[in-house]
NUNU-799536 format. One record per residue (C-alpha): residue in one letter; x, y, z; residue number from 0. Coordinates in steps of 0.001 Angstrom, whole numbers, plus 524288, in hexadecimal, padded with zeros to 5 digits. Layout:
BEGIN
ATOM rest px py pz nr
ATOM a X Y Z NUM
...
//
This chain:
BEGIN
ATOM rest px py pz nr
ATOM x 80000 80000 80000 0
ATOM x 8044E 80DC0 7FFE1 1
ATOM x 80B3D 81121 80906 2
ATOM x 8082B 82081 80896 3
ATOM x 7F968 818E5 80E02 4
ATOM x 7FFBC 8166A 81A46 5
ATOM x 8051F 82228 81EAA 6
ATOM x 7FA4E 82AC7 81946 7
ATOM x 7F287 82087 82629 8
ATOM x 7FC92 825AE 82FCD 9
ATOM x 8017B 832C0 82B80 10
ATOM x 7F49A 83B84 82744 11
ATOM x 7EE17 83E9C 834ED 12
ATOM x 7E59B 83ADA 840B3 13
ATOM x 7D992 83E02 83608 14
ATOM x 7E0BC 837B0 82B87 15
ATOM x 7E7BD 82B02 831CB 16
ATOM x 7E3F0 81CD7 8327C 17
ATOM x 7E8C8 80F30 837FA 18
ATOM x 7EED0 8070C 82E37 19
ATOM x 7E88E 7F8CA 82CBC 20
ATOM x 7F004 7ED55 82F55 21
ATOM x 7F0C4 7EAAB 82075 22
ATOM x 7F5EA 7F894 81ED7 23
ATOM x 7FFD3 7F85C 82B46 24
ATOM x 80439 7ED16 825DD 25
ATOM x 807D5 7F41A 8184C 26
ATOM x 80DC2 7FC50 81E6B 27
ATOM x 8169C 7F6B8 82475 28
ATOM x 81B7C 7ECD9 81B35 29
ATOM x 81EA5 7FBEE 81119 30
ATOM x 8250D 8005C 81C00 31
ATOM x 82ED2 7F48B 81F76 32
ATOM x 82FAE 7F323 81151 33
ATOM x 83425 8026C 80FC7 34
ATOM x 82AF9 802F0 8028B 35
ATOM x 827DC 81089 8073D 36
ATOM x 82F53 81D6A 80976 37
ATOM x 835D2 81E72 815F3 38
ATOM x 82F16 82A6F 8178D 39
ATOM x 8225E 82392 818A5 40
ATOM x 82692 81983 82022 41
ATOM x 82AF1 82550 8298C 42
ATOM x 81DE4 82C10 82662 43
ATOM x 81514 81FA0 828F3 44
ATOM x 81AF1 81C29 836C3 45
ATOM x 8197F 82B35 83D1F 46
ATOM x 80BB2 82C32 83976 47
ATOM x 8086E 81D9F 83B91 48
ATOM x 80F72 8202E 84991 49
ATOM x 8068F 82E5C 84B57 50
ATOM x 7F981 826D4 8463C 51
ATOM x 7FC4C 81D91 84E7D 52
ATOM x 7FFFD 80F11 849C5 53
ATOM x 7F328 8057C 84BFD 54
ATOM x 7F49F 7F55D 85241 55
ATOM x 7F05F 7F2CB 84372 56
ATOM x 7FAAE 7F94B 83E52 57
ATOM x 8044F 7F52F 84676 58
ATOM x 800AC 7E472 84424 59
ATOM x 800F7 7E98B 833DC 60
ATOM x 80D60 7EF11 8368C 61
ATOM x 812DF 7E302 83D87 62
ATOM x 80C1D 7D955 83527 63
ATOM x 81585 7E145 82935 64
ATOM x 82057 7DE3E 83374 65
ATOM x 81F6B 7D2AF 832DA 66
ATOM x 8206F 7CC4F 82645 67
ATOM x 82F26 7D439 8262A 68
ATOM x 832F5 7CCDA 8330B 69
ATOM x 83C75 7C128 83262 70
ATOM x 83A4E 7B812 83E83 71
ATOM x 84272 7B170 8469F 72
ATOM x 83A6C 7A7C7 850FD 73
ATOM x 83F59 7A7DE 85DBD 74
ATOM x 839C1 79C68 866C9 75
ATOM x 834A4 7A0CF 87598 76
ATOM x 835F4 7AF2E 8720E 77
ATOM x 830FB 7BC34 876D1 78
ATOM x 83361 7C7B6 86C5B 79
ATOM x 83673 7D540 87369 80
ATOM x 83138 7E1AD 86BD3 81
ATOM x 83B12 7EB55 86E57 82
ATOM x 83BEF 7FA12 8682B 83
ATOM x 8446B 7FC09 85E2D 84
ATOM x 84753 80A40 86330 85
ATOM x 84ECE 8038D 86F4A 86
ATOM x 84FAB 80619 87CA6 87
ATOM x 85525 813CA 881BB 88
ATOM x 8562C 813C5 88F75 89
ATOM x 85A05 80774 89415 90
ATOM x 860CE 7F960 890D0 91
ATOM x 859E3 7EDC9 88B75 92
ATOM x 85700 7E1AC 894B7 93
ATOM x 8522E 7D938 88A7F 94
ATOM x 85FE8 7D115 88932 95
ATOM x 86176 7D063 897FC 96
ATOM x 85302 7CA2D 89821 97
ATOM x 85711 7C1D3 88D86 98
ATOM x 861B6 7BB83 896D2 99
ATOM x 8580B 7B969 8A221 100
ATOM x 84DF6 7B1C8 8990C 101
ATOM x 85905 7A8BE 893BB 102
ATOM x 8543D 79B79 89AAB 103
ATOM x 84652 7A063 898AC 104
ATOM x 848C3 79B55 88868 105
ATOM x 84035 7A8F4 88400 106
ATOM x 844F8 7AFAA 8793A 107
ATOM x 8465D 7BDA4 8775D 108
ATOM x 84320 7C3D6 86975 109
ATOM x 8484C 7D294 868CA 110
ATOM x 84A2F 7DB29 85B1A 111
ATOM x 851E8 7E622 858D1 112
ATOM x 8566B 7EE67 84C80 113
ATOM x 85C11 7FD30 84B4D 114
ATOM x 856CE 808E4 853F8 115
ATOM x 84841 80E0F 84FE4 116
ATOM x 840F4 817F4 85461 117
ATOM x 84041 81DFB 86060 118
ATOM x 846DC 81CE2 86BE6 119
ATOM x 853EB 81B0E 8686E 120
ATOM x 85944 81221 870DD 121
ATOM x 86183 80489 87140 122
ATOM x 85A5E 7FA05 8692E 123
ATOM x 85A4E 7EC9B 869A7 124
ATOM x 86268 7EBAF 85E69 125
ATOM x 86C82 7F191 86626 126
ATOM x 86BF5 7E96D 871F6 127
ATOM x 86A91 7DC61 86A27 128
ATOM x 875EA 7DD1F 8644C 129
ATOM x 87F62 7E449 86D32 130
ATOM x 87E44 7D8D1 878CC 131
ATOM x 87CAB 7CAF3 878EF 132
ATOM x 86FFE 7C55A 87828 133
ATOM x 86B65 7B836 87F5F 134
ATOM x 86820 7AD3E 87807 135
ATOM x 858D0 7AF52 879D3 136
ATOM x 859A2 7BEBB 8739A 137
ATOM x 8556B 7BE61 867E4 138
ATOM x 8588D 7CAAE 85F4C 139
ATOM x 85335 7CD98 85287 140
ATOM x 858A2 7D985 84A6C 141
ATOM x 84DF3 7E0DA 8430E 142
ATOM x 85709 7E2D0 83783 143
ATOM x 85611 7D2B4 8341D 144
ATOM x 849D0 7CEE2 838C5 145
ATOM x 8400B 7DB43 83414 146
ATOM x 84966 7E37B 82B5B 147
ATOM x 83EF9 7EB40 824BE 148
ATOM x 83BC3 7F110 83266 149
ATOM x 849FB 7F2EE 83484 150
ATOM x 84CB9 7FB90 8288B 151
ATOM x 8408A 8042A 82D08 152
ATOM x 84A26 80953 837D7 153
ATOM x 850FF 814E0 82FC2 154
ATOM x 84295 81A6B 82CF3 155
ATOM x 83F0C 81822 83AA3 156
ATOM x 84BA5 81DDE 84013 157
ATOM x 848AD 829E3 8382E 158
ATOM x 83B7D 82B26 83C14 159
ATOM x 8410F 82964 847F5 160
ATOM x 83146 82868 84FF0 161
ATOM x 82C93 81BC6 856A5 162
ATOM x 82256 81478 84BC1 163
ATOM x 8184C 809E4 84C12 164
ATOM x 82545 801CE 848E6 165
ATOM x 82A4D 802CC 855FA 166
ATOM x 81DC5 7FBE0 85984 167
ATOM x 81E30 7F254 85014 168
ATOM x 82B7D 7EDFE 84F42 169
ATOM x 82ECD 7E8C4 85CE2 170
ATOM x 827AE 7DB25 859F8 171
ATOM x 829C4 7D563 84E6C 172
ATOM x 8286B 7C89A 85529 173
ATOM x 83547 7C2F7 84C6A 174
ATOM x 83728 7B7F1 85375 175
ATOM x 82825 7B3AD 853EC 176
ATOM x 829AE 7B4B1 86303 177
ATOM x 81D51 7B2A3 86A53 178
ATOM x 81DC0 7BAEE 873F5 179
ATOM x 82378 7C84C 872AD 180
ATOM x 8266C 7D567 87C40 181
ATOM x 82526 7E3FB 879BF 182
ATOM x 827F5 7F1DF 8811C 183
ATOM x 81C7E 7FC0E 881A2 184
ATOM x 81D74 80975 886AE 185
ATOM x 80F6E 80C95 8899C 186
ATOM x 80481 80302 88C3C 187
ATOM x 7FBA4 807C8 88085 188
ATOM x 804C2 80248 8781B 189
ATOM x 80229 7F361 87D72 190
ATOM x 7F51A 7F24F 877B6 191
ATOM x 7FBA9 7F4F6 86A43 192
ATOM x 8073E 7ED78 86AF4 193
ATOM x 7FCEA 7E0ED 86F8A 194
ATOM x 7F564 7E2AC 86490 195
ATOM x 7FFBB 7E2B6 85944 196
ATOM x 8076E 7D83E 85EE4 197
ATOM x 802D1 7CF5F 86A0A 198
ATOM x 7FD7E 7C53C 85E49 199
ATOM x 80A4D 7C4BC 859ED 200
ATOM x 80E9E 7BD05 86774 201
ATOM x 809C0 7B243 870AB 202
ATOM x 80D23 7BCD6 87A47 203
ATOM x 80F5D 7CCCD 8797C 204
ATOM x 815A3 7D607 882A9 205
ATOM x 81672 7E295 8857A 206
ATOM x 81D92 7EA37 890F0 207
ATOM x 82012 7F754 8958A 208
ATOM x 82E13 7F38C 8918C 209
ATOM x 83ADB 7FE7C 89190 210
ATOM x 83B64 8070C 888B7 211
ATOM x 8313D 7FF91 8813B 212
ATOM x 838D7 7F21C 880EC 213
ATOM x 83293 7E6B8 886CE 214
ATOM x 83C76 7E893 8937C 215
ATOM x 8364C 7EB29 89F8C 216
ATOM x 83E5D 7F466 8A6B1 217
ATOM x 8341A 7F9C1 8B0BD 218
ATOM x 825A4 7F828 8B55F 219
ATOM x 81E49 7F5BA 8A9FB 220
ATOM x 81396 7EE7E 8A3E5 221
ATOM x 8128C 7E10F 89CCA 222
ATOM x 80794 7DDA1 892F0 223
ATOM x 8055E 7CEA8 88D26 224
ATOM x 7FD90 7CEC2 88219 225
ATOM x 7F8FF 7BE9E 87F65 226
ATOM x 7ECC2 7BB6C 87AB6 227
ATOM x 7E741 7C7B9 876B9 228
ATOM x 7E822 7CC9F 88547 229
ATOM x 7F28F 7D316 88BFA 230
ATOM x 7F607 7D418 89842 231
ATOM x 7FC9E 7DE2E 8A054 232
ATOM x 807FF 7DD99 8AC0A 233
ATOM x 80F9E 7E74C 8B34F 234
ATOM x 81DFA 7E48D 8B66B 235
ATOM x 82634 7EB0C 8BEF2 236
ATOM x 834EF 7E834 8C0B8 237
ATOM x 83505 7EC4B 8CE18 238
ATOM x 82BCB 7E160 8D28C 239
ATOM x 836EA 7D743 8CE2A 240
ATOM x 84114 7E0D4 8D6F5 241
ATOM x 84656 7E6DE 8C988 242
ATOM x 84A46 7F454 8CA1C 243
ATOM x 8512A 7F783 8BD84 244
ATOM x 84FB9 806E5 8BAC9 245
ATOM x 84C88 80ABD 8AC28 246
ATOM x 85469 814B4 8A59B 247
ATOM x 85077 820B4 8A078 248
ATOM x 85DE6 8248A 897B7 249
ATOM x 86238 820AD 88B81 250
ATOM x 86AD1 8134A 88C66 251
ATOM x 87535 8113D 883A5 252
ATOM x 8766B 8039D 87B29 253
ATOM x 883EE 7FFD6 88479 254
ATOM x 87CC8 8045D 890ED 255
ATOM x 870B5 7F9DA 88BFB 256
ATOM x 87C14 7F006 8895A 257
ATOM x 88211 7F271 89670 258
ATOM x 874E9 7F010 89ECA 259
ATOM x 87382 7E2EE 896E1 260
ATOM x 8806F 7DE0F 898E5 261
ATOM x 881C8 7E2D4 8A748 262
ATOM x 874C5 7E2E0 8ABC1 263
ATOM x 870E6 7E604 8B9EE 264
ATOM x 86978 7DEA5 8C2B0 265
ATOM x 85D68 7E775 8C0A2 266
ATOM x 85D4D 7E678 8B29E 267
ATOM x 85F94 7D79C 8B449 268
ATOM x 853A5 7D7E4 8BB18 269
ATOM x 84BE6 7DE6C 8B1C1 270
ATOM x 84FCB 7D3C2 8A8A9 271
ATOM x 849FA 7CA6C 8AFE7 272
ATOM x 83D36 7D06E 8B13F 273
ATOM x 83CBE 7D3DE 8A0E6 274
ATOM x 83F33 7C5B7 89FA8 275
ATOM x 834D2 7C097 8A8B3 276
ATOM x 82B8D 7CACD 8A05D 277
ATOM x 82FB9 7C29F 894CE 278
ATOM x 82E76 7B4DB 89A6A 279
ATOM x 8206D 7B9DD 89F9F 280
ATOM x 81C7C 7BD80 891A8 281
ATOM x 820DA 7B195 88C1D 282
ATOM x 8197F 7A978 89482 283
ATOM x 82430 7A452 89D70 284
ATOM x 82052 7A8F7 8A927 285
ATOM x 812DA 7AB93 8ADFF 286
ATOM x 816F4 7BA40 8B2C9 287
ATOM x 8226E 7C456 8B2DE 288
ATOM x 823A4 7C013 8C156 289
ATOM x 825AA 7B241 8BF50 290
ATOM x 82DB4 7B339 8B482 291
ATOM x 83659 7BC39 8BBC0 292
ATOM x 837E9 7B2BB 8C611 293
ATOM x 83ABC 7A829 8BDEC 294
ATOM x 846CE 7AF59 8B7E1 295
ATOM x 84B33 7B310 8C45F 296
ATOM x 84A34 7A603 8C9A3 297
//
């Protein structure tokens, strides 16, 4: 279709504007990845699709296009974690400290990473992955081979340089047909959406009120498990399990991250443990946070 179509649904006006169909999102998408159009309307399409705002239709259209450019890996007994690909700002990553404490557990983490996109402008995964050494049961998948379309979007992004409906849309590709899977919100409105675009896609979908918008629990936050069509909410607090790691609130440098992971403090240790009794909860191996955070610490 013609592309021009698309952003004249986005781009003309409150009075003027309206939601793509699935059909349509779906078109979309597969023009964009396939750069058949002007950068400038790929640019042009994503600000007023962004202002409009994007719709759940849209979005499964959009990841439906996503799809069919994905290359899979499987990876038995896994849980796939949706991180940003803007990266975190203030503080380290746990997730490779987390991966060490699940070891005898046999679950598998799935993470994805690829160059810095909009906004924040911190350290991405891509960084961290492959500037330390990774247990056996990480498993990292580099945008750039396994959904390159998406990957050579980034110079258009960069210059745009605004968070799109891609940031929603690209932290779950589910590449290695994982079935359960883990993602950060900031506010709760946003759980409703993210449930509705991808909870089908998993036996069972998370979502926490992670750091920074990663699925790491750093603080007191809430957990929602979406199985079944119904989702269910919890509140965790670190202090309950006698953690009392304080967040940052300044920029961390890529060898200060490093540092924390390789010398980690007791604290932070801690914190591990809780994130991966969150995990082993999700997946089904424990019947609650608690329990599962007794069992690792037993």
């Amino acid at each position: 279709m013609n592309f021009q179509k698309y952003i004249h649904a986005v781009g003309t006006g409150v009075k003027g504007n309206r939601d793509l169909s699935f059909a349509e999102s779906e078109d979309m998408m597969r023009q964009v990845l396939e750069q058949s159009v002007y950068s400038e309307q790929i640019a042009a399409f994503l600000l007023g699709w962004r202002l409009k705002p994007e719709t759940v239709e849209e979005f499964r259209g959009a990841v439906s296009a996503c799809d069919s450019y994905i290359t899979h890996t499987i990876v038995e007994n896994s849980i796939e974690l949706g991180y940003p690909f803007d990266g975190k700002a203030n503080n380290p990553y746990i997730f490779p400290l987390v991966a060490k404490v699940l070891e005898k557990s046999g679950l598998q983490l799935v993470v994805m990473g690829d160059d810095m996109q909009p906004a924040k402008a911190g350290i991405t995964m891509k960084e961290i992955c492959t500037n330390i050494n990774l247990n056996a049961n990480v498993h990292y998948f580099d945008r750039a081979d396994f959904f390159n379309k998406m990957h050579r979007l980034t110079e258009i992004r960069m210059r745009l340089g605004l968070r799109t409906g891609f940031n929603t849309i690209e932290k779950l590709p589910r590449i290695a047909n994982s079935e359960y899977a883990l993602t950060g919100v900031f506010h709760k409105p946003y759980v409703k959406k993210y449930v509705e675009i991808f909870s089908e896609r998993y036996k069972r979908f998370a979502l926490v009120q992670g750091n920074e918008g990663t699925p790491e629990l750093f603080s007191k936050g809430r957990l929602w498990i979406a199985e079944n069509g119904e989702v269910e909410e919890f509140i965790i607090d670190p202090e309950y399990f006698g953690i009392n790691y304080q967040k940052s609130w300044e920029n961390i440098t890529l060898e200060e991250s490093l540092e924390q992971l390789n010398n980690p403090s007791n604290e932070y240790l801690k914190l591990a443990t809780l994130n991966a009794a969150i995990f082993l909860f999700i997946t089904g191996k424990a019947s609650s946070v608690e329990e599962a955070y007794e069992m690792l610490n037993g």
